[in-house]
C-alpha positions in Angstrom: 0.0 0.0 0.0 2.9 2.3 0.5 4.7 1.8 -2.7 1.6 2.7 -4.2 0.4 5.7 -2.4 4.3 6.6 -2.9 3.8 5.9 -6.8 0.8 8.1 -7.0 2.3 11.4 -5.3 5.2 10.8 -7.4 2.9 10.5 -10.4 1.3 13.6 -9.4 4.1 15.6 -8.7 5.7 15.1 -11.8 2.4 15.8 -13.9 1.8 19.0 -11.8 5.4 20.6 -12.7 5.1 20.0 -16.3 3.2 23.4 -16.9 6.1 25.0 -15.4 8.7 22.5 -17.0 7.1 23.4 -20.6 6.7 27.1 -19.9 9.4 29.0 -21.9 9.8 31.7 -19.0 11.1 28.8 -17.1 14.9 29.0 -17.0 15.4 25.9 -14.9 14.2 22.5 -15.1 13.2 20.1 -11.8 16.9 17.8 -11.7 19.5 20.5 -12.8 21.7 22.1 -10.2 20.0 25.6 -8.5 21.5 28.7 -9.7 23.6 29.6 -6.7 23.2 33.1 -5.2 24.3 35.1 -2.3 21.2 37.5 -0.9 20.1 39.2 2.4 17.2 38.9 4.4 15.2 41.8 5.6 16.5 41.0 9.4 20.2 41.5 7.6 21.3 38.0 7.7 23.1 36.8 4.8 22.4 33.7 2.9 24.8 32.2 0.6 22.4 29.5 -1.1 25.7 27.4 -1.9 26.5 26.9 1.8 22.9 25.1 2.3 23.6 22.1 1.0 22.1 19.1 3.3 18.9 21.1 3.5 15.8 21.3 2.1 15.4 25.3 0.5 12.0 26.8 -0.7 12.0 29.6 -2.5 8.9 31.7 -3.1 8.9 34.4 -5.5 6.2 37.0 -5.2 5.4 41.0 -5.7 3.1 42.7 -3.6 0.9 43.6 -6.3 0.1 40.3 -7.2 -3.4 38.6 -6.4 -2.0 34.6 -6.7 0.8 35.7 -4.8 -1.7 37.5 -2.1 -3.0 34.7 -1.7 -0.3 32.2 -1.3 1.5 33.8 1.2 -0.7 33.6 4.2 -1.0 29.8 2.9 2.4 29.6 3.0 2.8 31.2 6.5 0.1 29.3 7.9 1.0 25.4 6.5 4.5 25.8 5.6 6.6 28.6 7.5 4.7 27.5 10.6 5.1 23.4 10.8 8.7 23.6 9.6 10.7 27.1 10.7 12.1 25.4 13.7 14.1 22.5 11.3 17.5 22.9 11.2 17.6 21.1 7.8 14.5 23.7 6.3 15.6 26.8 4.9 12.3 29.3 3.3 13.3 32.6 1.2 10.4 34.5 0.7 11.6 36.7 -2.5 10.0 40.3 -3.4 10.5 40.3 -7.2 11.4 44.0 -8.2 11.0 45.2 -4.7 13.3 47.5 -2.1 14.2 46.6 1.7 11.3 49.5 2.7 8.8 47.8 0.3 8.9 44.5 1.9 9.4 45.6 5.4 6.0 48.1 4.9 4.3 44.9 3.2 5.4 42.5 6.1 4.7 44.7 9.1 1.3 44.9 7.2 0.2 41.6 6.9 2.1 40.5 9.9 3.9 37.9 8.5 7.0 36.0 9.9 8.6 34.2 7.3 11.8 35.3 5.8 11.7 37.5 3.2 14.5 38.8 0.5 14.3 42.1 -1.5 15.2 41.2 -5.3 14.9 45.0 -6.2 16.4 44.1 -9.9 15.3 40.9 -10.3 19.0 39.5 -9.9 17.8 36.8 -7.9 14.5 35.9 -10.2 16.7 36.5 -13.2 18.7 32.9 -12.2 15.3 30.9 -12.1 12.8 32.5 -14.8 12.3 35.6 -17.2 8.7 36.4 -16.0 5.6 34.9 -14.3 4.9 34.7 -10.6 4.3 33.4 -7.6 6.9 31.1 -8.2 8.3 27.9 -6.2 11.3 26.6 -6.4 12.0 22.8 -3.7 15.6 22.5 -3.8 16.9 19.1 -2.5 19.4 18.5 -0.1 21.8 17.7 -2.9 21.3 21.0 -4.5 19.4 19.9 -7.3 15.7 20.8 -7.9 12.9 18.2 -6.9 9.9 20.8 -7.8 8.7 24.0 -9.0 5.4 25.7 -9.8 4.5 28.5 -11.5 1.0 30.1 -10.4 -1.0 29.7 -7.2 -3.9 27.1 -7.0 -5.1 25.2 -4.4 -4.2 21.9 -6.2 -0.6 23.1 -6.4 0.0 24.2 -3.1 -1.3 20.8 -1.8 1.4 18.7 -4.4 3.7 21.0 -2.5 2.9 20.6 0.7 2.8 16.6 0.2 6.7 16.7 -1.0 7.6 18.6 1.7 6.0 16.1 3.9 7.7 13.6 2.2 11.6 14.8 2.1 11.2 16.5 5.6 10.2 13.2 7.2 
């Protein structure tokens, strides 16, 4: 019973990144290597996304102008940031696409959220993982290789999401 429940989230997560795999905006594809950067979160700490392997990284690219992405964070606060922020083998950047350090501090002390999140203000950071199209998800593996990514926010999605992270977090 397990290898088949196994066999059907593995069945479904590779049918649900193929939109994203296909879409040409989609610079990488779920098995290459993650583009490595260096970047700072709002709190000042400094993440150099080479240094993290042997831990599972989640990057979230949103704007604040963007419905999807409106909508995704609070999901992502509520059954992501919040189950898993204390793992020591979890790491979540929360990355505003286009925006400045005072744009994501005014939109984070306004919607009260507590996840980390990274100012792209040029896009160097998006630039590494797609041209255009967000909210954006991007399940690196402990290897530093990509296991998922999504493009869009749907309920459907976010659960295919949730259910890896279940699975390589256990």
């Amino acid at each position: 019973m397990k290898k088949i429940y196994f066999t059907a989230l593995l069945f479904s997560i590779v049918t649900g990144f193929l939109h994203a795999q296909d879409d040409s905006s989609t610079l990488v594809r779920v098995g290459d290597s993650a583009p490595a950067f260096t970047c700072a979160t709002i709190d000042g700490k400094t993440i150099d996304i080479s240094e993290l392997n042997g831990k599972i990284i989640l990057i979230n690219f949103f704007a604040t102008w963007c419905p999807p992405c409106l909508a995704e964070l609070p999901e992502l606060q509520k059954d992501i940031w919040e189950p898993y922020s204390d793992r020591s083998d979890f790491v979540l950047l929360i990355v505003g696409r286009e925006h400045t350090q005072a744009e994501v501090e005014a939109f984070i002390e306004k919607k009260k959220f507590t996840m980390p999140f990274v100012p792209d203000p040029n896009r160097a950071i998006f630039k590494l993982y797609a041209t255009q199209n967000i909210p954006r998800n991007v399940v690196i593996g402990k290897d530093g290789k990509i296991l998922f990514q999504s493009m869009g926010y749907s309920e459907e999605e976010f659960i295919k999401l949730k259910e890896l992270l279940a699975k390589v977090l256990d």
